[in-house]
N, C-alpha and C positions, 0 to 999 in steps of 0.2 A: 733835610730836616735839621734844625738848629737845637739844642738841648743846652740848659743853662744848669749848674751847678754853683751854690754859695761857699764858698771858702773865707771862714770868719764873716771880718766887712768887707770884701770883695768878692767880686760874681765873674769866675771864670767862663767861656761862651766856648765850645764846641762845634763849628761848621764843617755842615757837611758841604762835598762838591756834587753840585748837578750839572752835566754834561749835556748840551745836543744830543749828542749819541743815545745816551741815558732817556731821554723824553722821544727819541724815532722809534726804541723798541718799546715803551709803555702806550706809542701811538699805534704801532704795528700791531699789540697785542688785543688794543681795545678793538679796534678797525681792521683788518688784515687789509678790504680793498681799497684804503683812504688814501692811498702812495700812487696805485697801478703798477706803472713800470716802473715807477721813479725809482734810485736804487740808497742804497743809505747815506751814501756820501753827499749826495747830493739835496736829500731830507733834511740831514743835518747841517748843512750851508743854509737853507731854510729856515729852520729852526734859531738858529745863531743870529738870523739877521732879524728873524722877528722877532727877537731877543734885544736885539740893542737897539729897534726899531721903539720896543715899549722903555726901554730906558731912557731914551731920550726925551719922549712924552712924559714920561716922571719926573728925569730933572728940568725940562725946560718948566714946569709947576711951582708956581712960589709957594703957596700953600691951599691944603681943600683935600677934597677926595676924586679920587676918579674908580669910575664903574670900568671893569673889562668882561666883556661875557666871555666866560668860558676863564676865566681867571679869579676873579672877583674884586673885591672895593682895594683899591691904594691908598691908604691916607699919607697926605703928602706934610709934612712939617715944617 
């Protein structure tokens, strides 16, 4: 989650970090049998690579939107 605060004429930004890890157990928690055996470590190598997997389809984007199901709209600049 990102939260912005204004200080005068400047807008200080606050990030948070979302981890792999962080998204195996909010997947674990929705789904408990969407894994099986698979174990967390390994979830999370998963996760990670679908991760830079959708980043790179964002930056190779010169500009526009893109739909992801299960994510939603990207507007690209």
């Amino acid at each position: 989650m990102m939260t912005e605060t204004t200080v005068g004429t400047r807008q200080a930004t606050e990030i948070d970090t979302l981890k792999p890890a962080d998204l195996v157990e909010r997947m674990k928690a929705q789904n408990p049998d969407l894994a099986g055996k698979m174990n967390d470590k390994r979830m999370a190598a998963l996760v990670r690579g679908t991760l830079q997997a959708l980043a790179a389809e964002v930056n190779e984007r010169e500009a526009g939107r893109l739909r992801v199901p299960g994510f939603g709209r990207i507007r690209v600049c």
